[in-house]
Predicted model as a PDB file, atoms N, CA, C, CB and O in Angstrom, pLDDT in the B-factor column:
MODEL        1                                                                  
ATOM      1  N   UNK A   1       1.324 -31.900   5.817  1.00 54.00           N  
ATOM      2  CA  UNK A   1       1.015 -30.507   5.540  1.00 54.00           C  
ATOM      3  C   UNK A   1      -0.496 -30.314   5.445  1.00 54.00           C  
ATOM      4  CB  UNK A   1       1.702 -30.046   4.242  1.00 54.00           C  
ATOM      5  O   UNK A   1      -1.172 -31.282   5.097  1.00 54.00           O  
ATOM      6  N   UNK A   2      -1.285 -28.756   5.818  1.00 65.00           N  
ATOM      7  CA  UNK A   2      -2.489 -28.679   5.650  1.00 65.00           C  
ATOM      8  C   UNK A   2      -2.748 -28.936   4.219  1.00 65.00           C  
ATOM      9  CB  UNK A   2      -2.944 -27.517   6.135  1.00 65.00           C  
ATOM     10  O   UNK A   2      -3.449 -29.869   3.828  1.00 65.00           O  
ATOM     11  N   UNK A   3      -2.310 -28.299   3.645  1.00 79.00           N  
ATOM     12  CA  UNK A   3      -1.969 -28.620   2.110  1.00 79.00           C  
ATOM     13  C   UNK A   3      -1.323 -28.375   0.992  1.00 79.00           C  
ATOM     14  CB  UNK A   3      -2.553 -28.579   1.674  1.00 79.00           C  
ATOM     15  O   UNK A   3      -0.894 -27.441   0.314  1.00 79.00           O  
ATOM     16  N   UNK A   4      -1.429 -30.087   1.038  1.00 87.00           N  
ATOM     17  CA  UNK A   4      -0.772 -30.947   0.505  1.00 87.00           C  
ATOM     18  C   UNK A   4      -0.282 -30.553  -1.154  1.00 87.00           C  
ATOM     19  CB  UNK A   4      -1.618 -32.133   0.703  1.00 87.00           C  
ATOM     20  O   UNK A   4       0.839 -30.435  -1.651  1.00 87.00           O  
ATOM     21  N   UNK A   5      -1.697 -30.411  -1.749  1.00 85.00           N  
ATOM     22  CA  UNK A   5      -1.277 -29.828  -3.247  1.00 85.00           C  
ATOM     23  C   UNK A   5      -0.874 -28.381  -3.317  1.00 85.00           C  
ATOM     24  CB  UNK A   5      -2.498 -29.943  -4.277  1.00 85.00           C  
ATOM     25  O   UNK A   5      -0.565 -28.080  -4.470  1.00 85.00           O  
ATOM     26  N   UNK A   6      -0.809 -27.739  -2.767  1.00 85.00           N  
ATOM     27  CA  UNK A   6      -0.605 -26.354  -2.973  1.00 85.00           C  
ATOM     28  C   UNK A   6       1.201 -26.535  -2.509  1.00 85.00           C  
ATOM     29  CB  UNK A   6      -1.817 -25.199  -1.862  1.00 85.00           C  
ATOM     30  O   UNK A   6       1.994 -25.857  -3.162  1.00 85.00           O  
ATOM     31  N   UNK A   7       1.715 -27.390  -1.467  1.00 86.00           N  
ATOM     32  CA  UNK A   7       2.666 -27.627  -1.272  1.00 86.00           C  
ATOM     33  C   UNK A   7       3.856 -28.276  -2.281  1.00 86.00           C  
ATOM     34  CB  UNK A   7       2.351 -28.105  -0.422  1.00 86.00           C  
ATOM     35  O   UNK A   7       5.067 -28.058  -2.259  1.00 86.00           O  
ATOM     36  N   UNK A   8       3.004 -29.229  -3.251  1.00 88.00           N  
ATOM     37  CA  UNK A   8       3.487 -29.896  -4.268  1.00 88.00           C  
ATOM     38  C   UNK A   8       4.349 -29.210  -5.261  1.00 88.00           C  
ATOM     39  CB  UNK A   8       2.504 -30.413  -4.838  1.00 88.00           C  
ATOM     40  O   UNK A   8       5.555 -29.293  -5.495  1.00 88.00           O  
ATOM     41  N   UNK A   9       2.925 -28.168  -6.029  1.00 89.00           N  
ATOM     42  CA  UNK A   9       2.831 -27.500  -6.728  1.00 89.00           C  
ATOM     43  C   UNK A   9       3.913 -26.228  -6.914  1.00 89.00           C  
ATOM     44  CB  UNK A   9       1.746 -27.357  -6.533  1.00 89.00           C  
ATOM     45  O   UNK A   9       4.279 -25.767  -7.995  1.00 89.00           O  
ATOM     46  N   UNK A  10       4.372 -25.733  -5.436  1.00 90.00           N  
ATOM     47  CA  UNK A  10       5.162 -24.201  -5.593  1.00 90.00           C  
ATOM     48  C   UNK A  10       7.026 -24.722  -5.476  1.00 90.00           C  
ATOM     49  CB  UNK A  10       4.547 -22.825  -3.842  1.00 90.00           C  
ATOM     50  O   UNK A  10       7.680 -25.606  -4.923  1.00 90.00           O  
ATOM     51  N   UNK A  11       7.216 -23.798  -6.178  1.00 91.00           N  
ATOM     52  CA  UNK A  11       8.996 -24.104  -6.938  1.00 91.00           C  
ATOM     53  C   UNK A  11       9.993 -23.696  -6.012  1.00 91.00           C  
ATOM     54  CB  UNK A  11       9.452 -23.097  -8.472  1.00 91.00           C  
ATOM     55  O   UNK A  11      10.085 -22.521  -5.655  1.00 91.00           O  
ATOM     56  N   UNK A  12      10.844 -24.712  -5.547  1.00 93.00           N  
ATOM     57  CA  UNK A  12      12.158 -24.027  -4.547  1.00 93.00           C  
ATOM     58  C   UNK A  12      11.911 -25.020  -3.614  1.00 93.00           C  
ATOM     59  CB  UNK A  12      12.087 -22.243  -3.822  1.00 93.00           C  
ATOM     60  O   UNK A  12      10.869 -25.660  -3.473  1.00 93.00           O  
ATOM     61  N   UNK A  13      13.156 -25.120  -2.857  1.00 95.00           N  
ATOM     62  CA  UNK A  13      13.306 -25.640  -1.738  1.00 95.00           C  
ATOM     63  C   UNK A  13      12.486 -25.636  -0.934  1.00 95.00           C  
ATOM     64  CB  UNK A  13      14.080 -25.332  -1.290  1.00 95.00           C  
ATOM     65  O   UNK A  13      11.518 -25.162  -1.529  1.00 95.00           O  
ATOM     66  N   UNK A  14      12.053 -25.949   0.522  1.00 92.00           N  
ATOM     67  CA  UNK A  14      11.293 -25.860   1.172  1.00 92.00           C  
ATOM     68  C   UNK A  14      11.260 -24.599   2.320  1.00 92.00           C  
ATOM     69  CB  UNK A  14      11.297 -26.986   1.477  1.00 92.00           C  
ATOM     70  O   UNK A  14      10.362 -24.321   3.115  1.00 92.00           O  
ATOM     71  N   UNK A  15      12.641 -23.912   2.093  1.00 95.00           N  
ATOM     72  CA  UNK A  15      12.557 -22.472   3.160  1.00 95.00           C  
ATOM     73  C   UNK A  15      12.179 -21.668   2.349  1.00 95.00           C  
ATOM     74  CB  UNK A  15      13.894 -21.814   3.927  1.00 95.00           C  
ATOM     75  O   UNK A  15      11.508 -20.705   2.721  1.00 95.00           O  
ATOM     76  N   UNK A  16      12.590 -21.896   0.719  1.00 94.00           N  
ATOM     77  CA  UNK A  16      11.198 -20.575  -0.256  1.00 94.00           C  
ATOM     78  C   UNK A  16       9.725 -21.207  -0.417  1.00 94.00           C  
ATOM     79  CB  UNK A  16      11.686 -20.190  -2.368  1.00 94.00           C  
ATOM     80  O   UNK A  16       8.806 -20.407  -0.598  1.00 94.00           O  
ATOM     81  N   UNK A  17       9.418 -22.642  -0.364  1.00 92.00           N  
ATOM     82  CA  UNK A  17       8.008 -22.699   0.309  1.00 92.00           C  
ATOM     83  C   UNK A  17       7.731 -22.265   0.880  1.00 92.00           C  
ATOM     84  CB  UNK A  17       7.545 -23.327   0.748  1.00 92.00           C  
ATOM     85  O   UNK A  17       6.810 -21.527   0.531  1.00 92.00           O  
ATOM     86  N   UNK A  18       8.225 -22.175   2.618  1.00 92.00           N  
ATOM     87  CA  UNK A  18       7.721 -21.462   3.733  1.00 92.00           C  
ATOM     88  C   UNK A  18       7.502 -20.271   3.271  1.00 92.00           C  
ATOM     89  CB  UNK A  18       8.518 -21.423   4.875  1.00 92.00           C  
ATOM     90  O   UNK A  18       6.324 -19.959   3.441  1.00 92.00           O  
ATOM     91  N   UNK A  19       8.172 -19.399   2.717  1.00 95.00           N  
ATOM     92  CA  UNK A  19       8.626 -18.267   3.045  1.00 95.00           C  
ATOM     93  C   UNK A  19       7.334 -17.198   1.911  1.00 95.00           C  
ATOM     94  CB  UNK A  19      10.534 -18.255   2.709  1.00 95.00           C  
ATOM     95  O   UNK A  19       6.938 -16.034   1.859  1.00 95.00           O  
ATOM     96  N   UNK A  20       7.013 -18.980   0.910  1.00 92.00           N  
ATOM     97  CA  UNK A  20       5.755 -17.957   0.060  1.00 92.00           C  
ATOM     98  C   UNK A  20       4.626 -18.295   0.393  1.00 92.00           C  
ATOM     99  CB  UNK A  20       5.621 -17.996  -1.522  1.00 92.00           C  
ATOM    100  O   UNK A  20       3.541 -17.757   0.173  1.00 92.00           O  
ATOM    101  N   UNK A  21       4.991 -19.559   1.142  1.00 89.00           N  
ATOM    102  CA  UNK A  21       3.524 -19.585   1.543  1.00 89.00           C  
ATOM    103  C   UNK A  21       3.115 -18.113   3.111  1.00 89.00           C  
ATOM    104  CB  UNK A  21       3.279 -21.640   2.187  1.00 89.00           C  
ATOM    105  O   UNK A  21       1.988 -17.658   3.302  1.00 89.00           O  
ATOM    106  N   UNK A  22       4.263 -17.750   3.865  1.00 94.00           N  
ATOM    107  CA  UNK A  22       3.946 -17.209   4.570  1.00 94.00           C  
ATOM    108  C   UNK A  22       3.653 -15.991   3.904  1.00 94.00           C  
ATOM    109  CB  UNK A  22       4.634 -17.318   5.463  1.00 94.00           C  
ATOM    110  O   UNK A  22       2.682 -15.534   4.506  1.00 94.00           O  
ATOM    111  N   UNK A  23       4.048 -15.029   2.759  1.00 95.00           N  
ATOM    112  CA  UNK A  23       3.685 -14.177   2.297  1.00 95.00           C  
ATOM    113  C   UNK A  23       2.125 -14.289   1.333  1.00 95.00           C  
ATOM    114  CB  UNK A  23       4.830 -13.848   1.759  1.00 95.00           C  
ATOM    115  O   UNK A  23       1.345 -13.391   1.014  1.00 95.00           O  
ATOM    116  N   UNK A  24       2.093 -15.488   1.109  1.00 92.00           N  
ATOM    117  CA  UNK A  24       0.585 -15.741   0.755  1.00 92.00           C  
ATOM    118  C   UNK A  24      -0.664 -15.666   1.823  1.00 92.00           C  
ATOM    119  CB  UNK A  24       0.546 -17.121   0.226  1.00 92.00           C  
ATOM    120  O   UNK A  24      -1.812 -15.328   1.535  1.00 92.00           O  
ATOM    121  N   UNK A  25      -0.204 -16.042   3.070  1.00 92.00           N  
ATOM    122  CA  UNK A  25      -1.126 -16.142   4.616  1.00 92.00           C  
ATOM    123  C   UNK A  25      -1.140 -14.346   4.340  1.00 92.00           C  
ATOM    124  CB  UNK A  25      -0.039 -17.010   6.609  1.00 92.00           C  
ATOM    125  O   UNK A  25      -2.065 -13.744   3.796  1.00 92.00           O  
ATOM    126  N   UNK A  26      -0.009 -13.795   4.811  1.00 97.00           N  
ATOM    127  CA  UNK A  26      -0.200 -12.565   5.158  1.00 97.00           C  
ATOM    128  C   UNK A  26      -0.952 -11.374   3.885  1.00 97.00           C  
ATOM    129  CB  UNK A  26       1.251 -12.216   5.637  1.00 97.00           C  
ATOM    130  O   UNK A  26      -1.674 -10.538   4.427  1.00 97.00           O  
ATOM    131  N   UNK A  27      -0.822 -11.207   1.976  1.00 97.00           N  
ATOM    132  CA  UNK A  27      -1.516 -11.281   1.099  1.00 97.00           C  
ATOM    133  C   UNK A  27      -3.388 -11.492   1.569  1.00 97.00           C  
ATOM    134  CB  UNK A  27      -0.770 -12.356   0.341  1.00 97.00           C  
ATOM    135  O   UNK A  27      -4.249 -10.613   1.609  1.00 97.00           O  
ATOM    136  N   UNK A  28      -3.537 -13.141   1.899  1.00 95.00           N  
ATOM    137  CA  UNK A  28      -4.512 -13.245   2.226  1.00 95.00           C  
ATOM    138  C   UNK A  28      -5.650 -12.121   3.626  1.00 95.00           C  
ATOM    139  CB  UNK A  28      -4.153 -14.491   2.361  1.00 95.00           C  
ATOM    140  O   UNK A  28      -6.720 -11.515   3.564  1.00 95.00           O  
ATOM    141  N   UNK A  29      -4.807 -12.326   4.507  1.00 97.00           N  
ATOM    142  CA  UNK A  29      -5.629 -11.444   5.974  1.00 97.00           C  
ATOM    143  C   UNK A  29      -5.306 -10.065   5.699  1.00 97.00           C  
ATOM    144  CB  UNK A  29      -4.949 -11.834   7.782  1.00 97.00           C  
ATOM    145  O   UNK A  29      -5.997  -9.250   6.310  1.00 97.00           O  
ATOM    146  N   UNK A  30      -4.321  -9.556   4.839  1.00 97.00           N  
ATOM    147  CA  UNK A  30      -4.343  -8.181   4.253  1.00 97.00           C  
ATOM    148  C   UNK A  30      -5.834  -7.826   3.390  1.00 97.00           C  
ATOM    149  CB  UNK A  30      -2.977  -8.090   3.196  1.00 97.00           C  
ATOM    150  O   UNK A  30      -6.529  -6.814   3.484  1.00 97.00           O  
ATOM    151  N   UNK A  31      -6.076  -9.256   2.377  1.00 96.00           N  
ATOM    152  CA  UNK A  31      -7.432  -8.460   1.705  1.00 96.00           C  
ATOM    153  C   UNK A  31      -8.339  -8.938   2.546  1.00 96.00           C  
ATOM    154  CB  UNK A  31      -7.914  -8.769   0.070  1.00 96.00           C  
ATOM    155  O   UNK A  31      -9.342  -9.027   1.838  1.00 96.00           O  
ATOM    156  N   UNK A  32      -8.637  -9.326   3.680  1.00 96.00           N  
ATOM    157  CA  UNK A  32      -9.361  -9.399   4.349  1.00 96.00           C  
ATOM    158  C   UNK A  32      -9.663  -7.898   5.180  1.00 96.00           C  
ATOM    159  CB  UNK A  32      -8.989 -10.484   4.925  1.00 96.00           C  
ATOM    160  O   UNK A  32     -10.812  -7.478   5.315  1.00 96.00           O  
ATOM    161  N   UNK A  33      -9.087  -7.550   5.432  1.00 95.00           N  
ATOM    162  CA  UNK A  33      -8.987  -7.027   6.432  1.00 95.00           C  
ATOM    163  C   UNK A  33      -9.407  -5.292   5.817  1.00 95.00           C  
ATOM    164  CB  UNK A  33      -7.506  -7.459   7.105  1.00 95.00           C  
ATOM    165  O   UNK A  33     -10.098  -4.390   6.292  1.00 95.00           O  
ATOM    166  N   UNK A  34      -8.667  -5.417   4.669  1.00 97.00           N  
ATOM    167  CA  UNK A  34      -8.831  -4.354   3.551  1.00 97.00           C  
ATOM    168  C   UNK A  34     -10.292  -4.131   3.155  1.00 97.00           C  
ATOM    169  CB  UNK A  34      -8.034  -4.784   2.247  1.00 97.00           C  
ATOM    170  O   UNK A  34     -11.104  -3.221   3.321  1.00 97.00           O  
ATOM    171  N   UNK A  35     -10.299  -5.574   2.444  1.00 95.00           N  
ATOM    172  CA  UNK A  35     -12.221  -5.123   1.482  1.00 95.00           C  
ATOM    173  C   UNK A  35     -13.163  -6.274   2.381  1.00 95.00           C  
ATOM    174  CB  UNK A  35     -12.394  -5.778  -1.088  1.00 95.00           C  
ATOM    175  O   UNK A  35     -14.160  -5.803   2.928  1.00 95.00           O  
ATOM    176  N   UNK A  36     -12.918  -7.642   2.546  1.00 94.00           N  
ATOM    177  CA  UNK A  36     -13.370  -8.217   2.982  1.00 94.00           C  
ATOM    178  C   UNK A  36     -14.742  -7.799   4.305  1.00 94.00           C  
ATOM    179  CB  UNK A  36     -12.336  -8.770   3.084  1.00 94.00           C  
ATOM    180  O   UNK A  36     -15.934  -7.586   4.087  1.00 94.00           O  
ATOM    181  N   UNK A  37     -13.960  -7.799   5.719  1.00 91.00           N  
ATOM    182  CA  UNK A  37     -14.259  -7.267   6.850  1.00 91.00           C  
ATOM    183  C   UNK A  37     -15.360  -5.887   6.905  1.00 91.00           C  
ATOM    184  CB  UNK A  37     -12.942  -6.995   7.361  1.00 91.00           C  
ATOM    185  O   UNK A  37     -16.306  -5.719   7.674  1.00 91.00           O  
ATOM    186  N   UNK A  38     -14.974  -5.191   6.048  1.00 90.00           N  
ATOM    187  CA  UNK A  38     -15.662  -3.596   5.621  1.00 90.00           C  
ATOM    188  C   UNK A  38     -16.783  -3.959   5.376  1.00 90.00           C  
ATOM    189  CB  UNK A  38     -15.128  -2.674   4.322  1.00 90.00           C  
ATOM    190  O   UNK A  38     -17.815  -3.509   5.873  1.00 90.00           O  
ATOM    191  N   UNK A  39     -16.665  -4.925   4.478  1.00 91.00           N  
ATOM    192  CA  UNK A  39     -17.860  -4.981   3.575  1.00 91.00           C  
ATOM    193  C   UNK A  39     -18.831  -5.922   4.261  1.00 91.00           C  
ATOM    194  CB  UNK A  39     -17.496  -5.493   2.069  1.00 91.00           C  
ATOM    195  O   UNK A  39     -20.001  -5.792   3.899  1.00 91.00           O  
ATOM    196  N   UNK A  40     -18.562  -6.903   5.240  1.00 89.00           N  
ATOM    197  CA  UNK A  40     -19.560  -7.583   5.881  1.00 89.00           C  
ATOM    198  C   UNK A  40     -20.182  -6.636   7.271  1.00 89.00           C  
ATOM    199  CB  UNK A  40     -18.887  -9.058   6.292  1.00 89.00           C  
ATOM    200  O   UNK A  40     -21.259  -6.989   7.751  1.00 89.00           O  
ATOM    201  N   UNK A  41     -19.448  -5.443   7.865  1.00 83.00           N  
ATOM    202  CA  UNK A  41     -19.730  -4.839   8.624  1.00 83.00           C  
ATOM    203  C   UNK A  41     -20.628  -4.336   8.150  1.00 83.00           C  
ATOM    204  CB  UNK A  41     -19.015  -4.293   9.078  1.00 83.00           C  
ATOM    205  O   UNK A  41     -21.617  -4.578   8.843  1.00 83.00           O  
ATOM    206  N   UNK A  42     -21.012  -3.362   6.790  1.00 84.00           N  
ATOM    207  CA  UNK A  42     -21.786  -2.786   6.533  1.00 84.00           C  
ATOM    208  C   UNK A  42     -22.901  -3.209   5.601  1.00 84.00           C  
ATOM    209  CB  UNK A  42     -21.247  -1.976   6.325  1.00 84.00           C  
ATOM    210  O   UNK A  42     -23.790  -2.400   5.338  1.00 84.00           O  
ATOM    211  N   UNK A  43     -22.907  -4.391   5.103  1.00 87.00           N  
ATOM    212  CA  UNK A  43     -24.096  -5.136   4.754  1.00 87.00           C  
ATOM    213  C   UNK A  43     -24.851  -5.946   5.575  1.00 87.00           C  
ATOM    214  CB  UNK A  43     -23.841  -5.845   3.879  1.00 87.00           C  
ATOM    215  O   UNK A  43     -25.934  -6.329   5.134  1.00 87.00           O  
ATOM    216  N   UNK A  44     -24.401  -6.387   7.004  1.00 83.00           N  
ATOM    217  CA  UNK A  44     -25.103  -6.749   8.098  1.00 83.00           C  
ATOM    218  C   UNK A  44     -24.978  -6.005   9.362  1.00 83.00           C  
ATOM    219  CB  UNK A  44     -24.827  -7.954   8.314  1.00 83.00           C  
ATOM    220  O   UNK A  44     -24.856  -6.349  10.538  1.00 83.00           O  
ATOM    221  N   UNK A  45     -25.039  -5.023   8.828  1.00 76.00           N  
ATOM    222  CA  UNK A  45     -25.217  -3.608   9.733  1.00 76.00           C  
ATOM    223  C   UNK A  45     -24.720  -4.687  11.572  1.00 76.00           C  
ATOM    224  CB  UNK A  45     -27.672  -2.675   9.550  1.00 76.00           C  
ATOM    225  O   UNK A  45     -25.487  -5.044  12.466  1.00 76.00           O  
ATOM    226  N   UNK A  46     -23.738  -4.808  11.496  1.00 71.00           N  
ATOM    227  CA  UNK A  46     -23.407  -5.443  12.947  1.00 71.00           C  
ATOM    228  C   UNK A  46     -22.241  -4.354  13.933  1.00 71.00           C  
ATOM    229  CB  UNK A  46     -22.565  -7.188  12.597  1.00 71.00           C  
ATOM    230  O   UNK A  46     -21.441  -4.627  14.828  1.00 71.00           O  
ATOM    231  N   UNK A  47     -22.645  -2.976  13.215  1.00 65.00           N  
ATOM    232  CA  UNK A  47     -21.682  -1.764  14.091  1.00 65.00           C  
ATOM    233  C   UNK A  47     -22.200  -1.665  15.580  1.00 65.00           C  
ATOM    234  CB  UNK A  47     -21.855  -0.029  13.363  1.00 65.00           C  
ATOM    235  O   UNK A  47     -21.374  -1.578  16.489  1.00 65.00           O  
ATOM    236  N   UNK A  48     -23.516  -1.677  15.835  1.00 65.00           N  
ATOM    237  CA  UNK A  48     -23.635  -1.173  17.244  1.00 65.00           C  
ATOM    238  C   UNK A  48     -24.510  -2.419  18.283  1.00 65.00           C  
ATOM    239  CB  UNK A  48     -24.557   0.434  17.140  1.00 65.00           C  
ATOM    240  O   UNK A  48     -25.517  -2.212  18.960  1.00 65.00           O  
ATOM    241  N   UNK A  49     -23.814  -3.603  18.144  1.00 64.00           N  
ATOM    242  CA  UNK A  49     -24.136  -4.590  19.199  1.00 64.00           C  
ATOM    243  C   UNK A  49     -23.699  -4.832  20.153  1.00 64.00           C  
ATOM    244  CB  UNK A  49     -24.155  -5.466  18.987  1.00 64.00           C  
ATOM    245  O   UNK A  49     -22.484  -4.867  20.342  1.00 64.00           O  
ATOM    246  N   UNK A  50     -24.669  -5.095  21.124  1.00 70.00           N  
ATOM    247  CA  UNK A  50     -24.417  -4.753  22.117  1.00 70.00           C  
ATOM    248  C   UNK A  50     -24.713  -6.577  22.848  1.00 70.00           C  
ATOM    249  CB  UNK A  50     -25.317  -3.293  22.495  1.00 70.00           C  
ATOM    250  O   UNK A  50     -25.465  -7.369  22.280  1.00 70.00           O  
ATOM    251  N   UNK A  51     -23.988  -6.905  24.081  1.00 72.00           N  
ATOM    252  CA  UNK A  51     -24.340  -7.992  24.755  1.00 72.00           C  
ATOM    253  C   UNK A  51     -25.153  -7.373  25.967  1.00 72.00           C  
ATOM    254  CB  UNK A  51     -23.090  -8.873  25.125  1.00 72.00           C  
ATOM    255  O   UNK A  51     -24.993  -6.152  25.995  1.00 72.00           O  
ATOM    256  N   UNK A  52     -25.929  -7.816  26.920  1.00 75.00           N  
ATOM    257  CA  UNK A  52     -26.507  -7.021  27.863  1.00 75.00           C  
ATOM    258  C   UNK A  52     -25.946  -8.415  28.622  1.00 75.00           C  
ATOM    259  CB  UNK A  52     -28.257  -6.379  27.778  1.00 75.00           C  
ATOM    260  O   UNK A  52     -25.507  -9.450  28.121  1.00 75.00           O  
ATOM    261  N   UNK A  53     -26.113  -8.072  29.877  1.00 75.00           N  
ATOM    262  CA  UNK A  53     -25.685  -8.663  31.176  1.00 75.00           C  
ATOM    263  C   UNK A  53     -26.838  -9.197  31.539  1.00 75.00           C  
ATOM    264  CB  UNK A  53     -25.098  -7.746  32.248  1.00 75.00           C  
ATOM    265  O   UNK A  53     -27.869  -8.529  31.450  1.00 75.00           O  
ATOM    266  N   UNK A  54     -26.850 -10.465  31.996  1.00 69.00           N  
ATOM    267  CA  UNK A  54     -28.022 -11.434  32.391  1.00 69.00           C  
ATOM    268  C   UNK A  54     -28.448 -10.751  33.782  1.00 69.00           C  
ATOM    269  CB  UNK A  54     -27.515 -13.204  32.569  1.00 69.00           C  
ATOM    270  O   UNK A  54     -27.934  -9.712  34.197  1.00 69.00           O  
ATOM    271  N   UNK A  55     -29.538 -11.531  34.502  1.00 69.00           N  
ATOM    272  CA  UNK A  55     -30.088 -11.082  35.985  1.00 69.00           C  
ATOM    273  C   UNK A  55     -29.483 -10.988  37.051  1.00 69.00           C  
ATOM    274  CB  UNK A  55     -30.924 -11.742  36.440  1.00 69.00           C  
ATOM    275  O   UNK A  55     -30.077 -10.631  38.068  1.00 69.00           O  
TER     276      UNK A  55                                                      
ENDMDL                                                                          
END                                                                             
């Protein structure tokens, strides 16, 4: 497992492991996506970049 202790640690069989760890993944990229992401957009002002095309 990626990990190992966090695997140890949570209670139930191993299809309510899966099943919290998958609601923990999804929890996780929810507050990402929520406060996380927002907040690095607008403290490194990275809204209007642009790539330009070589010669």
């Amino acid at each position: 497992m990626i990990f190992p202790w966090l695997w140890r640690v949570m209670p139930g069989p191993a299809w309510v492991r899966v099943l919290l760890l998958m609601l923990l993944i999804a929890a996780l990229v929810a507050a990402l996506f929520q406060w996380v992401f927002p907040w690095v957009s607008v403290t490194f002002d990275i809204q209007d970049q642009n790539v330009e095309a070589g010669p």
